[in-house]
C-alpha positions in Angstrom: 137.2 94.1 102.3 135.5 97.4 101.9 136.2 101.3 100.8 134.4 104.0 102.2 135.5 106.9 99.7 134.1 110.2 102.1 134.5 113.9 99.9 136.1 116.1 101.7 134.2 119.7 102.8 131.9 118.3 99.3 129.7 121.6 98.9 132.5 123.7 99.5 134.9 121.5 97.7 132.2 122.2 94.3 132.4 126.0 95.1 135.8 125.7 93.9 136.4 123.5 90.8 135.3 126.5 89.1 137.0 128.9 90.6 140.4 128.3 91.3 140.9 131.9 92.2 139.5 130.3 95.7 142.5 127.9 96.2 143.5 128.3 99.6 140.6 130.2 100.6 138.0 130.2 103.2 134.9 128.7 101.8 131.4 128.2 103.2 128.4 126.6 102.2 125.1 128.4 103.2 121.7 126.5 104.1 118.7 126.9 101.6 117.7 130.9 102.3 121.1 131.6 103.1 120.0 130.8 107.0 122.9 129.2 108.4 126.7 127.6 107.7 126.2 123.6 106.3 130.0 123.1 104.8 133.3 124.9 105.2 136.4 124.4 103.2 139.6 123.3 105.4 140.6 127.0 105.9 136.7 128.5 106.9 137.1 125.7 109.8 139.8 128.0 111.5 137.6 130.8 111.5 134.0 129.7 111.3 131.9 127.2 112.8 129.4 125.2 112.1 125.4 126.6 112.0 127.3 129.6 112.4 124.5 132.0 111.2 124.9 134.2 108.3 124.4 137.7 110.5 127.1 136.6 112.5 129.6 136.1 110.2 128.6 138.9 108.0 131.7 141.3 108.7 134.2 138.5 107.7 132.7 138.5 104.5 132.5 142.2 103.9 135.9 142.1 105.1 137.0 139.5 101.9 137.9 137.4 104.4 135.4 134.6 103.7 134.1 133.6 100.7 129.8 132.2 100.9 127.6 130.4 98.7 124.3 130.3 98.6 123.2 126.1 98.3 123.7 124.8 94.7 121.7 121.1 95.0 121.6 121.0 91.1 125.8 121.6 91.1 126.0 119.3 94.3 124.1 116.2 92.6 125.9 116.4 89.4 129.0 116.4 91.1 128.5 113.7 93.2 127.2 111.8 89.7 130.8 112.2 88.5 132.8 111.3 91.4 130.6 107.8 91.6 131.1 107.4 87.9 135.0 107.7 88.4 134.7 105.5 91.3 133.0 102.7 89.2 136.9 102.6 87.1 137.9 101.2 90.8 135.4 98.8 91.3 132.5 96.7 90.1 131.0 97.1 93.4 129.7 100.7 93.9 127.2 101.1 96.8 126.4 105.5 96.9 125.5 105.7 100.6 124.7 109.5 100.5 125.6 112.7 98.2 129.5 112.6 99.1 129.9 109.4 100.5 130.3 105.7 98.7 131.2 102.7 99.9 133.2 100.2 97.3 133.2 96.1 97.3 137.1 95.3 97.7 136.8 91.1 97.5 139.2 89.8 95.9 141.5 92.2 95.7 144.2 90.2 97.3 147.4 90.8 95.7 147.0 94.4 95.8 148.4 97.0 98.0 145.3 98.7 98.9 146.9 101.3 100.7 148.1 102.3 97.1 145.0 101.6 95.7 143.3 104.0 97.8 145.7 106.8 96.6 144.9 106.0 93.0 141.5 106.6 94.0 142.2 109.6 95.2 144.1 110.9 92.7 141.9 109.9 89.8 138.6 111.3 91.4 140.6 115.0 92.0 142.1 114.8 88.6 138.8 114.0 87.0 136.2 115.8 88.9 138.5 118.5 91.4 136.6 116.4 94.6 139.2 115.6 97.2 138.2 112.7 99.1 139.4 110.6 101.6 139.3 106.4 102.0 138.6 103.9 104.6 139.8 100.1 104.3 138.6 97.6 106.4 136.9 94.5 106.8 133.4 96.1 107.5 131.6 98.9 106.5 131.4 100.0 109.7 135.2 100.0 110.1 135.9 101.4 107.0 133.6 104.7 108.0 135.7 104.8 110.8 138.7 104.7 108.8 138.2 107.4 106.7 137.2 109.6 109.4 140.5 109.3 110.6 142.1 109.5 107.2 140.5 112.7 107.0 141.0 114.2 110.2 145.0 113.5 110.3 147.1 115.0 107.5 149.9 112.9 108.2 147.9 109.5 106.9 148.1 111.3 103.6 144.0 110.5 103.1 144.5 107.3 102.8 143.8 104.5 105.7 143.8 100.8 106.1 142.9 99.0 109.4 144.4 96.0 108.6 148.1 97.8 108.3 147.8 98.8 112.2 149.3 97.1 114.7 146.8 97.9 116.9 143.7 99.0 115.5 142.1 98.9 119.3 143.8 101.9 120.1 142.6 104.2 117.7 139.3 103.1 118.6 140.0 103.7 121.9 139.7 107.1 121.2 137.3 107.8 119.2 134.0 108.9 120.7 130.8 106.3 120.5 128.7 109.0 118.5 131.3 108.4 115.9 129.6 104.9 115.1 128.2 104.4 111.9 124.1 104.2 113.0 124.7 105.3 116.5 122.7 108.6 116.8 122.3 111.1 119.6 119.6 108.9 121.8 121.6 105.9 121.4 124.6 107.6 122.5 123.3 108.5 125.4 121.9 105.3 126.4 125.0 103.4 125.6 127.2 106.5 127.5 124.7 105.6 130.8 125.6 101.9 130.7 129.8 103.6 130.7 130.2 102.9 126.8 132.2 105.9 125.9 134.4 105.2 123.2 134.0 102.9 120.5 136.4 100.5 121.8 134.2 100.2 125.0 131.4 99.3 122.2 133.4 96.3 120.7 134.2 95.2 123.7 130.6 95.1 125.4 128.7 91.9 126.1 126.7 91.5 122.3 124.2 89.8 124.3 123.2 92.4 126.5 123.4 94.8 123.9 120.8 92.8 121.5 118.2 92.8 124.5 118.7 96.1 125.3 118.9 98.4 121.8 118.1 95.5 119.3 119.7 93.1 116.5 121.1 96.1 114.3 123.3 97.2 117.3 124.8 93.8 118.0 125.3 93.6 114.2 127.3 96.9 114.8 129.3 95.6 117.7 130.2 92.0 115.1 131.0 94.9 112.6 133.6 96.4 115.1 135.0 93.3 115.8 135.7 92.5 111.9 132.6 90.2 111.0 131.0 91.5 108.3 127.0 92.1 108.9 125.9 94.6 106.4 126.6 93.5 102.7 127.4 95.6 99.7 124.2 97.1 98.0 124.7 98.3 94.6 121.3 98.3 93.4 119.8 101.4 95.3 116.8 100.4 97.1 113.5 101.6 95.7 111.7 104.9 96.9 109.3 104.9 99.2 109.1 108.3 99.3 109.1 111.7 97.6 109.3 115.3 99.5 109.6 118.5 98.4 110.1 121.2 101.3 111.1 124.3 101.2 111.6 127.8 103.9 110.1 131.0 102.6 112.5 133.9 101.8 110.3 135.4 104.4 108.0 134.8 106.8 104.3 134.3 105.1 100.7 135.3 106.4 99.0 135.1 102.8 97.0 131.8 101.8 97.6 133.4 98.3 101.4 133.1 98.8 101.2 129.4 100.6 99.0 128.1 97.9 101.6 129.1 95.4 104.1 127.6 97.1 102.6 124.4 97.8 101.8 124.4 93.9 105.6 125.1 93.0 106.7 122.1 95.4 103.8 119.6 93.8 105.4 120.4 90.1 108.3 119.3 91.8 107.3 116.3 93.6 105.6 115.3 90.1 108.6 115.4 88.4 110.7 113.7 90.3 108.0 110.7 90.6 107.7 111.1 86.7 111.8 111.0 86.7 111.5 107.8 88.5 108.9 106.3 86.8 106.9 106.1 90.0 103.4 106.8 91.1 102.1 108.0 94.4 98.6 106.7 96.2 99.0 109.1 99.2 99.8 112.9 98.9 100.6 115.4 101.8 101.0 118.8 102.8 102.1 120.6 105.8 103.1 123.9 107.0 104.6 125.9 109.9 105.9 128.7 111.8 109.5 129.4 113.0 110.4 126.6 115.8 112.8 129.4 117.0 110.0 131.6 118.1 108.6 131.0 121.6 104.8 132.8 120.3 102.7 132.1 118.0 103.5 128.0 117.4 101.8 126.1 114.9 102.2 123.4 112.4 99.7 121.3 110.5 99.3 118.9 107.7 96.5 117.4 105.7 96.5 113.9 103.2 94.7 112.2 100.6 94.7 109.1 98.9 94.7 108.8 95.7 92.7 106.7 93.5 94.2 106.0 91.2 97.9 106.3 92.3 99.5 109.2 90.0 102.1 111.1 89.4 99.7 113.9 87.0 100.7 117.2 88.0 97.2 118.7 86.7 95.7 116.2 89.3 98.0 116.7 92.3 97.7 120.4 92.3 93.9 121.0 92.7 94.1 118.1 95.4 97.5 120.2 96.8 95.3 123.4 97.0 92.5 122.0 99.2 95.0 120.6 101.3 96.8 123.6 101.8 93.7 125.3 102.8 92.8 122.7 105.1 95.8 123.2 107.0 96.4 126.7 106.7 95.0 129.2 110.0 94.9 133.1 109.9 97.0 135.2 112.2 99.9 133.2 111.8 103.5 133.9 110.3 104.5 130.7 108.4 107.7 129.7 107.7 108.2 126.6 105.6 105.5 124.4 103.6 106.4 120.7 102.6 104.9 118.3 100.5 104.7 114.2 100.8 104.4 112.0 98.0 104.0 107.9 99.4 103.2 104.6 98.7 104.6 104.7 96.2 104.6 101.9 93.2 106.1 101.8 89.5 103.9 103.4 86.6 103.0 100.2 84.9 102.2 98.2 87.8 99.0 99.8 89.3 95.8 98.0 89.9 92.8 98.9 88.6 89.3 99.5 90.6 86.3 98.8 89.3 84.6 101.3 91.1 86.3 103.8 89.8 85.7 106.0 86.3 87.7 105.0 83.9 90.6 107.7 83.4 92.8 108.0 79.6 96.2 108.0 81.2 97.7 107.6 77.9 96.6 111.0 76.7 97.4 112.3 80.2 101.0 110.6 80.4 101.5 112.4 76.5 100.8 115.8 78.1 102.8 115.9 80.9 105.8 114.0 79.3 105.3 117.0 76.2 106.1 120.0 79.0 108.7 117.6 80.8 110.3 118.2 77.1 109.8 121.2 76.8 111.3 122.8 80.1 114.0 120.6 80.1 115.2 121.6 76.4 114.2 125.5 77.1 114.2 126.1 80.6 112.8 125.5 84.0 109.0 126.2 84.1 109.0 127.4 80.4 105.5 125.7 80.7 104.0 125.7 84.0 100.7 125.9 85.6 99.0 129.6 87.0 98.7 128.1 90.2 102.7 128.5 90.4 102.2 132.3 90.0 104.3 134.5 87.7 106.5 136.6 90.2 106.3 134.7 93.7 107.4 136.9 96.4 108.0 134.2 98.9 110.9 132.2 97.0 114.1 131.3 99.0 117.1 133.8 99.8 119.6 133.2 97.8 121.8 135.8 97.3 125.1 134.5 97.1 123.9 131.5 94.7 127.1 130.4 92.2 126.3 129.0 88.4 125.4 125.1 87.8 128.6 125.2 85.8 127.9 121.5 84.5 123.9 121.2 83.8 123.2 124.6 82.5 124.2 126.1 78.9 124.1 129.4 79.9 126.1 129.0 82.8 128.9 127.0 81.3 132.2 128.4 82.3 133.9 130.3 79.7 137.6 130.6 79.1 139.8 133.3 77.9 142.8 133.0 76.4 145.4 135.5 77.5 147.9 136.9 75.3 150.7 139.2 76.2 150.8 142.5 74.3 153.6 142.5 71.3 156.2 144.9 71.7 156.9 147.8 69.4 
């Protein structure tokens, strides 16, 4: 058996912990540079929808009548870090299948009621971290998704739903559309829709034959998986990176190489970081760029590589390498909108190989320095220590003018409480 545990409206949901002044209240979740609606809260669904762009709902906020939030990835993350913490009291099988979603290992869990169990789940992850979540039981993963879609989607199941305590599990699927499907995405919908499989039950049904020639083994896996035979195991371990990107949009649009280069050199700290966070090295290394895809003028996009020998994860190498790269791919006469950069093949710390060809490098020394200003920003602040290349007062950083505090990662921004007294009477 299997537990999906799915948080419910999760970036909105984290708006709120720390405010409970919000309870009951439309909340929406804003893009990075406050571009477009990515989460509502129960109540903004009545009255917003989603990619709904920020112009367009702008009176409803001037009105008080909808609450925004700039994105808050570093409040998301450690968020979703406490709800799979509480979820491993439940559990010793914990697979995190994305930022609000985790599936749990339910084997031998036979003389529980896991109808129950799930609403001790629930209850323990709200009281602990102020997510609410729903959960899926079922035999499959790919049932159990399914089952806490509908958990969440119909008050009345109280958030909580098992597949194997329906009479008939064939007609909920019955109506639930194809797209639904765990690993069924648009173009595969579409294909399965022109051979008249509509609804998932039409899916479990369908010749798993057929479907194997036609769309491959990991779609008859999905049909076994509707009909209740287990195909895709529990993976705790998470697999290992293959890859690292750091991408960003501009707060607006950009016709400077200055301004690009900058940029590019902001994202590289990052990538090197996070590659430095994992101890991982990289031997290729990428930048791109491009323009607005929503302008019908003035198209262009390009990107530029290079390997590198040896694989590293050196911020004072990457970013000379990032800036000819950048330059490489940058053209005049064009307003750019968004710069990413690639980090791949990538390969633990201590396992590279040597070349003989190559000079010999001190990555001892090197590893010292940059672990010295990891230290250091992380116990002063962000970019206490950072390279020129990063600029001192970028003009081109994201909108984010409705951006909360990282209530849990950040000193300054802890949350502080008053304690209210009534006056004394004369």
């Amino acid at each position: 058996m299997f537990a999906l545990v799915d948080c419910n409206s999760f970036f909105a949901s984290c708006e709120k912990v720390f405010r409970p002044d919000l309870e009951g209240q439309p909340v929406a979740v804003l893009s990075n540079n406050d571009g477009c609606v990515v989460a509502r809260s129960p109540e903004a669904k009545q009255i917003v929808k989603m990619q709904a762009t920020l112009f367009s709902i702008k009176d409803l906020v001037e009105r008080g009548e909808l609450h925004v939030f700039s994105s808050n990835p570093v409040l998301y993350k450690d968020m979703s870090r406490r709800v799979i913490e509480t979820l491993q009291h439940f559990s010793p099988e914990v697979e995190q299948y994305s930022i609000d979603e985790a599936f749990l290992g339910l084997q031998g869990f036979v003389n529980r009621d896991l109808t129950d169990y799930g609403q001790q789940m629930r209850t323990t992850v709200q009281q602990w971290t102020g997510i609410p979540v729903s959960v899926g039981i079922a035999k499959t993963k790919t049932l159990a998704k399914l089952a806490a879609q509908v958990a969440k989607r119909n008050p009345d199941i109280e958030g909580v739903l098992d597949f194997e305590t329906l009479e008939d599990i064939d007609a909920v699927l019955a109506v639930i559309d194809i797209g639904e499907v765990w690993g069924i995405g648009k173009n595969l919908r579409a294909k399965l829709n022109a051979l008249g499989i509509k609804q998932v039950l039409d899916l479990k049904q369908a010749n798993e034959k057929l479907i194997k020639k036609k769309f491959g083994i990991l779609t008859r896996r999905t049909v076994m998986e509707l009909r209740g035979v287990p195909c895709f195991p529990m993976e705790p371990v998470a697999a290992p990176k293959t890859m690292r990107i750091v991408s960003r949009s501009f707060g607006h649009l950009v016709t400077e190489l200055s301004d690009i280069k900058e940029a590019v050199a902001t994202y590289t700290t990052r990538c090197a970081e996070k590659l430095r966070d994992d101890g991982l090295v990289a031997r290729q290394f990428a930048v791109s760029m491009r323009t607005s895809y929503y302008r019908e003028q003035n198209q262009y996009a390009a990107a530029r590589s290079v390997e590198l020998d040896p694989p590293t994860n050196d911020t004072a190498v990457l970013i000379p390498m990032a800036m000819q790269l950048a330059e490489a791919a940058f053209k005049p006469g064009y307003e750019y909108l968004k710069a990413k950069v690639i980090a791949t093949e990538l390969s633990p710390a201590g396992a590279v190989q040597g070349n003989l060809f190559s000079a010999p490098v001190n990555t001892e020394k090197r590893d010292r320095l940059m672990a010295t200003i990891d230290g250091l920003n992380r116990k002063l602040q962000p970019d206490a220590v950072k390279f020129g290349a990063m600029g001192l007062n970028p003009s081109w950083q994201m909108r984010s003018e409705y951006f909360s505090q990282r209530y849990t990662t950040h000193w300054d921004e802890i949350p502080t409480v008053r304690i209210w007294q009534p006056k004394q009477s004369r």
